[in-house]
C-alpha positions in Angstrom: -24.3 -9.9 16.4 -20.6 -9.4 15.1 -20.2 -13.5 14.7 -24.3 -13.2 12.6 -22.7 -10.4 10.2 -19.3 -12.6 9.4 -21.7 -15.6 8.8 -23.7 -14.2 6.5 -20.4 -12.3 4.6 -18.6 -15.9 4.4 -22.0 -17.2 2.4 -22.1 -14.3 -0.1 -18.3 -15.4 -1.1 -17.2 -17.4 -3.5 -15.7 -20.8 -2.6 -12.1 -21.7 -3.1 -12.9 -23.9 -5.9 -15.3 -21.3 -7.7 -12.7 -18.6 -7.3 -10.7 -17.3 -10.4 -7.4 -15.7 -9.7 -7.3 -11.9 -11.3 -3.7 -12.6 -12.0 -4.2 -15.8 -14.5 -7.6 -16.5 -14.7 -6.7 -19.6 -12.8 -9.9 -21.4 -11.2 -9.6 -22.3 -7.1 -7.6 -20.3 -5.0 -7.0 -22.0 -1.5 -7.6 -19.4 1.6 -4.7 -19.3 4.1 -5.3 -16.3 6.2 -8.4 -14.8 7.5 -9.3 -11.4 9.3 -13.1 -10.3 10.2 -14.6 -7.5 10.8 -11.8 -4.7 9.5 -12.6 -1.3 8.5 -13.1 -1.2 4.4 -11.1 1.8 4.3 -7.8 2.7 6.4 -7.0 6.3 4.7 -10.5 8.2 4.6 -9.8 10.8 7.1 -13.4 11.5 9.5 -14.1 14.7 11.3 -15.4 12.7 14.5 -15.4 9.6 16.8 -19.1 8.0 16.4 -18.4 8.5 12.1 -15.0 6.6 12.6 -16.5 3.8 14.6 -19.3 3.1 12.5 -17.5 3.3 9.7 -18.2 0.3 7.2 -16.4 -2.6 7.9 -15.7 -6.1 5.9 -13.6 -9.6 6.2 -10.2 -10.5 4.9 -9.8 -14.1 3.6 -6.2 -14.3 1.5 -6.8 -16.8 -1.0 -3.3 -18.1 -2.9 -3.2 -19.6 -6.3 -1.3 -22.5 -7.3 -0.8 -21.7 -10.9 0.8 -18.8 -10.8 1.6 -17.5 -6.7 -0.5 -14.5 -6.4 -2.3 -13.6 -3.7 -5.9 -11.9 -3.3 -8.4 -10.9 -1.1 -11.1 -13.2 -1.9 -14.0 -11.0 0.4 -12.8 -7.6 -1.8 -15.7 -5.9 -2.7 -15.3 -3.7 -5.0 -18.0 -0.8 -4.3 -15.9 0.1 -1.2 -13.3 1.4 -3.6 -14.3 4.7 -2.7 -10.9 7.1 -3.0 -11.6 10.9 -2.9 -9.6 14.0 -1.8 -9.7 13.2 1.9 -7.9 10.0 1.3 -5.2 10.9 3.1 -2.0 9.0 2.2 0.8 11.7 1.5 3.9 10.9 3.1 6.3 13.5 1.8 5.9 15.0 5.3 9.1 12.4 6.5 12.6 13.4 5.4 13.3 9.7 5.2 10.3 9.2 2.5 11.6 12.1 0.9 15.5 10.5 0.5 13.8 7.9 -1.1 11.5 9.8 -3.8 14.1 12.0 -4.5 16.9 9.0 -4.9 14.4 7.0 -6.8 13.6 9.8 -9.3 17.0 11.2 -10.0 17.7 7.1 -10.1 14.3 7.0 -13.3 15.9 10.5 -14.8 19.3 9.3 -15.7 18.5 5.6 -16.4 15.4 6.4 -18.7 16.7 10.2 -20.1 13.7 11.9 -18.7 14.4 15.2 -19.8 11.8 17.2 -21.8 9.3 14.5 -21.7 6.1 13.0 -21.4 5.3 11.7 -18.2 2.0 10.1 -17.1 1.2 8.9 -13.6 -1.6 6.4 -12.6 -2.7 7.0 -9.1 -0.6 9.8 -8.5 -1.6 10.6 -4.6 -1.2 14.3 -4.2 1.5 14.7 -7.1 4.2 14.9 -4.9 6.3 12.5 -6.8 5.0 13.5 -10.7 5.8 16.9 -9.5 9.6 16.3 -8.5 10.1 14.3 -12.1 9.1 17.2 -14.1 10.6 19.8 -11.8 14.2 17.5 -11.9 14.2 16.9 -15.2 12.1 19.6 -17.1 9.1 17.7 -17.5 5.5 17.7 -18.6 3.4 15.3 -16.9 -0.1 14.3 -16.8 -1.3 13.0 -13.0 -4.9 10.6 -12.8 -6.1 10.2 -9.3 -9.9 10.0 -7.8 -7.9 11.3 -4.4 -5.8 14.3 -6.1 -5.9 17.7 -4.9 -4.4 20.5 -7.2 -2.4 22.6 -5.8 -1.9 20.9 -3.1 2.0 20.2 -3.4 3.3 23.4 -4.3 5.9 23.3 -7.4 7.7 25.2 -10.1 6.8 22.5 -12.2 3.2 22.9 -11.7 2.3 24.6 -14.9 3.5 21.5 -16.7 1.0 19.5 -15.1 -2.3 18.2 -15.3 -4.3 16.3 -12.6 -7.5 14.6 -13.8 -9.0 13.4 -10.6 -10.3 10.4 -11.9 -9.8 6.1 -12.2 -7.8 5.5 -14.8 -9.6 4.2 -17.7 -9.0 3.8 -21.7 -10.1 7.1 -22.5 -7.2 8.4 -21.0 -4.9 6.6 -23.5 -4.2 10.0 -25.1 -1.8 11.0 -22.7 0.1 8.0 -23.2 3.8 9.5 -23.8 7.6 8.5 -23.3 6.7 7.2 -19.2 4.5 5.7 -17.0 4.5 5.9 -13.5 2.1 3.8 -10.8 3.0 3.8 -7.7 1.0 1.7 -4.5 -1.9 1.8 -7.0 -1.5 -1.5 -8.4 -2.3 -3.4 -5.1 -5.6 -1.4 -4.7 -7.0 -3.2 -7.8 -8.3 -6.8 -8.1 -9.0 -7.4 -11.7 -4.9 -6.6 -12.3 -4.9 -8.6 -15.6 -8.0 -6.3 -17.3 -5.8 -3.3 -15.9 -2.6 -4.4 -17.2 -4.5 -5.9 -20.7 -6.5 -1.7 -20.5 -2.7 -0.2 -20.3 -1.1 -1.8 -22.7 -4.1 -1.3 -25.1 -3.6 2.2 -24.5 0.2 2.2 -24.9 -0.4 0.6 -28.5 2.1 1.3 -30.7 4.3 3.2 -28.6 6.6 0.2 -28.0 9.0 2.9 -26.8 7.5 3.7 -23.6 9.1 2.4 -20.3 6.3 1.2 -17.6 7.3 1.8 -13.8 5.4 0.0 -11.3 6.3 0.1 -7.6 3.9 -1.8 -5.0 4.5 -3.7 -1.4 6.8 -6.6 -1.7 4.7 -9.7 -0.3 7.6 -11.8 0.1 8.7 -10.1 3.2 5.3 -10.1 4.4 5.2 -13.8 4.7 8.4 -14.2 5.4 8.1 -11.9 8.6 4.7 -12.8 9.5 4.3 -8.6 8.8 0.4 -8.5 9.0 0.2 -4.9 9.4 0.5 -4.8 6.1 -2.7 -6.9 5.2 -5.7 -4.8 5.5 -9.0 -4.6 3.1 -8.5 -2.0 0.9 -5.1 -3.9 -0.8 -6.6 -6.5 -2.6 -3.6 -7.9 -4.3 -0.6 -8.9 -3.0 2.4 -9.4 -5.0 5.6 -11.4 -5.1 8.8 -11.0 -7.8 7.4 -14.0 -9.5 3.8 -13.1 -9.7 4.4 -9.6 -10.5 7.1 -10.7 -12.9 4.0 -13.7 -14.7 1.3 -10.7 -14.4 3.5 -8.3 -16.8 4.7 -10.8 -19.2 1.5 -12.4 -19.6 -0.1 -9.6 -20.6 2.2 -7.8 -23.4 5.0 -6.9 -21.2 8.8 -7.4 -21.2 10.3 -7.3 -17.9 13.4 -5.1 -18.0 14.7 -4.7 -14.4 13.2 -6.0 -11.2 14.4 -5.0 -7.7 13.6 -4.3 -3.7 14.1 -1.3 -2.3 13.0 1.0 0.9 14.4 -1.6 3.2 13.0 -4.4 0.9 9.5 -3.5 1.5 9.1 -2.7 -2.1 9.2 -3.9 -5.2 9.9 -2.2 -8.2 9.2 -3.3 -11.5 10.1 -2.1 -15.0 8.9 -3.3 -18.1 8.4 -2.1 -22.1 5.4 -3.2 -24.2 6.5 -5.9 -26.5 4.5 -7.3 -29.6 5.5 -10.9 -29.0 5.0 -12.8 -25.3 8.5 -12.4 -23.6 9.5 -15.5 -21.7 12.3 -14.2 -20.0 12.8 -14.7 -16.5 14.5 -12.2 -13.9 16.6 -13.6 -11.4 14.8 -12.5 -8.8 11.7 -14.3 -9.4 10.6 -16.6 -7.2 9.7 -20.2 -8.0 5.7 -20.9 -7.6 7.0 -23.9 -5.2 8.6 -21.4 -3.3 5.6 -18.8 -2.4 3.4 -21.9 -1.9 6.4 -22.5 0.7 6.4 -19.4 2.5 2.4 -19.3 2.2 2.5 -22.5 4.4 5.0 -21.4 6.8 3.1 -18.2 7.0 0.1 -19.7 8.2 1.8 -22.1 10.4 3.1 -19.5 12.5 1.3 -16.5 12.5 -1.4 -17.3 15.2 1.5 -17.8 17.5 2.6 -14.3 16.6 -0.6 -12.3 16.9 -1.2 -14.0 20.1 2.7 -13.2 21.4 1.6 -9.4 20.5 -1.8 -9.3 22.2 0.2 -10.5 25.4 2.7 -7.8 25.5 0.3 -5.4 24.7 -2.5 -6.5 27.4 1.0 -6.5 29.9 1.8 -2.8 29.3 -2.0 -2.0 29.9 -1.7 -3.7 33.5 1.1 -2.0 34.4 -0.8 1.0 33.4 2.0 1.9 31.1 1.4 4.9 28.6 1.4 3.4 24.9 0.7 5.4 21.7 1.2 4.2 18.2 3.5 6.7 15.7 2.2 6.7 12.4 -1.9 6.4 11.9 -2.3 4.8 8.2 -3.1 1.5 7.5 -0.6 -0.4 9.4 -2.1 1.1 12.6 -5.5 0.4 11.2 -4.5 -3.3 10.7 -2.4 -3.9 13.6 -5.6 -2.1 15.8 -8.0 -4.3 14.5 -6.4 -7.6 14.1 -5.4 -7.8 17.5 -8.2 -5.9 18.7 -6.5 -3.6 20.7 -7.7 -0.7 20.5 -8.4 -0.2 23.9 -4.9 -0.7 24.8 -3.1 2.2 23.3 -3.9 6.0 24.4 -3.2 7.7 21.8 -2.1 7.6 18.1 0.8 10.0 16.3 1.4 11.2 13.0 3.4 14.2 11.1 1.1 14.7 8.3 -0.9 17.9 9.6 -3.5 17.1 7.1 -4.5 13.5 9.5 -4.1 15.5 12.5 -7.5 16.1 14.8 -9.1 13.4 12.4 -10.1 10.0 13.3 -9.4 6.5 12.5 -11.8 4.3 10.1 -13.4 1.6 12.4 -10.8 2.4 15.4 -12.2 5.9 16.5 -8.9 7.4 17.8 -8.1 10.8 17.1 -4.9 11.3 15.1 -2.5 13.9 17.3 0.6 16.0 16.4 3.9 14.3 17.4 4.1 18.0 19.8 1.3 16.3 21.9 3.7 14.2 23.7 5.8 16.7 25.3 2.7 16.8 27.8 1.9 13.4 27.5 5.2 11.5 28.2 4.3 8.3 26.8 5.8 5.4 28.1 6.0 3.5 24.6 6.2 4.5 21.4 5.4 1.7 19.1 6.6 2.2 15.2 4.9 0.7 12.5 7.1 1.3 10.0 10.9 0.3 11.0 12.1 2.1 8.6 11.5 5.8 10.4 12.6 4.6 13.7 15.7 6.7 13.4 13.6 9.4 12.9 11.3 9.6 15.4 13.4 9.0 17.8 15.6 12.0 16.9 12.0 14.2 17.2 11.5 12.6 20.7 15.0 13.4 21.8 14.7 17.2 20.5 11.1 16.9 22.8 13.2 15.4 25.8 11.0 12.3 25.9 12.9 9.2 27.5 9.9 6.9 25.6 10.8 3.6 24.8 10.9 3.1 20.8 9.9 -0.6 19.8 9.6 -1.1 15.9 7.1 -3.5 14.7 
């Protein structure tokens, strides 16, 4: 039944050759990866089991393009595109996240004099982060998001702000002032040229006003064979270069370009320019280069999936206790490609708002990292390196001897 239903999704899909690349317009994108039968959605938070398993599910084919190195889901469909207030991705809940924003907006603050200003954000989450820029730097901000909740993040800034829960569109070009913010938005949309050809429309005249993008760095996802972070709902899939071509081609001068968060971001800035800048950063890739580490990604990563599956199916025979620590998309991806859910018990996360809800297409409910004092889990697997640190100072405070392995 499950091999009729891919069938019949593979037919209703364009061909590599019919394909255009959202990026460059660019016609036949050639398809290196491919995942079936993955929830649509990784962050929707469901109140029980049988609504998480039947959740709706859909395929993954990467298609790359030759002309200018990005990378896209060629299966997207867009009416899955359904964010709403329980879209759950907050992760100001970990002190290490929160380092990060508030290092990264001190860092926007002084570079860009953000004080007394106009800040929008596109795709603002919750607020968190539009929040700590106008509460650092005496801001007032303007916050669009189909998935925001007012009131949420509590603030002495929130008077100066505005959430319009809504997709950003060109009727919102009025709130266009001295900085724009858009943060793991960016990957969520397909058609990025229309976006990035709507936003600078709205910007106009304003030449002035600094653009801040921040989205996942795909590089390191080929280069580390990191499919956890490949699931349906992002789309696109950037590198330096093909973030770098999207912005200039489409009335943008790039003005700084850099990885951070342990390089699994990029971060781009750029200012509207009347003229088509042809400036390169330094570190943009060459096209040759991602159609090199597309290559070596798919030559390898079948050997990878498969060495996880083993270790995985090993700790199940030895009757070993597994649970996963963090239950957002990575889990969702590394669940499903593998198809493993059977093999781990249970499934952590510190953000009380995903606790006692269940996973899109996997069906586990998401416990309170308190839950394994009782449970004394043999493994803990991490799917983000980054906290390792972290957790594994929570599991000592809980006297847990768990073994931490980091994806």
């Amino acid at each position: 039944m499950i091999q009729q239903h891919l069938t019949q999704n593979l037919e209703q899909i364009q061909t590599p050759e019919e394909s255009i690349c959202p990026n460059c317009s660019h016609q036949g994108l050639s398809i290196f990866y491919e995942v079936h039968n993955v929830p649509v959605h990784s962050c929707l938070m469901l109140s029980n089991q049988q609504e998480a398993l039947d959740f709706p599910r859909g395929d993954i084919l990467l298609g790359y393009c030759h002309h200018c190195g990005f990378i896209t889901n060629l299966a997207y469909d867009p009416k899955w595109s359904a964010y709403a207030p329980n879209y759950e991705d907050q992760q100001s809940f970990s002190p290490t996240f929160n380092k990060f924003a508030l290092d990264l907006a001190n860092h926007l603050i002084k570079k860009h004099d953000l004080h007394n200003k106009d800040i929008m954000e596109i795709g603002c989450s919750k607020g968190d982060f539009l929040l700590l820029l106008c509460e650092l730097g005496n801001n007032r901000g303007v916050g669009i998001d189909p998935s925001v909740v007012p009131g949420r993040v509590e603030s002495v800034a929130g008077d100066r702000v505005i959430f319009i829960p809504e997709y950003y569109d060109q009727h919102h070009a009025q709130y266009v002032g001295d900085f724009i913010c858009c943060r793991h938005t960016l990957e969520h949309i397909q058609p990025t040229a229309e976006f990035l050809q709507k936003l600078r429309h709205s910007i106009g005249t304003r030449t002035q006003t600094t653009v801040f993008f921040e989205v996942p760095d795909t590089h390191r996802v080929l280069k580390d064979s990191a499919f956890e972070d490949i699931y349906y709902e992002h789309c696109s899939y950037f590198t330096p270069g093909s973030l770098s071509r999207l912005f200039r081609n489409n009335g943008f001068a790039v003005t700084d370009l850099h990885r951070s968060y342990g390089n699994q971001y990029l971060l781009i800035e750029a200012r509207p320019v009347a003229v088509t800048s042809d400036k390169i950063h330094p570190l943009e890739e060459s096209i040759e280069q991602t159609a090199s580490n597309v290559q070596a990604f798919a030559s390898k990563i079948q050997k990878h999936l498969e060495r996880w599956k083993r270790y995985l199916q090993k700790l199940q025979s030895q009757g070993k206790r597994t649970v996963i620590w963090g239950s957002g998309s990575k889990c969702v991806a590394f669940l499903t490609t593998l198809d493993a859910v059977d093999q781990v018990q249970y499934v952590v996360d510190i953000n009380p708002h995903r606790q006692g809800k269940f996973i899109p297409g996997v069906g586990k409910e998401i416990v309170s990292p308190e839950f394994l004092r009782d449970y004394q889990p043999d493994h803990v697997i991490v799917m983000n390196s980054i906290y390792c640190q972290e957790i594994q100072q929570m599991l000592n405070t809980m006297g847990l001897m768990s073994e931490v392995i980091a994806l």
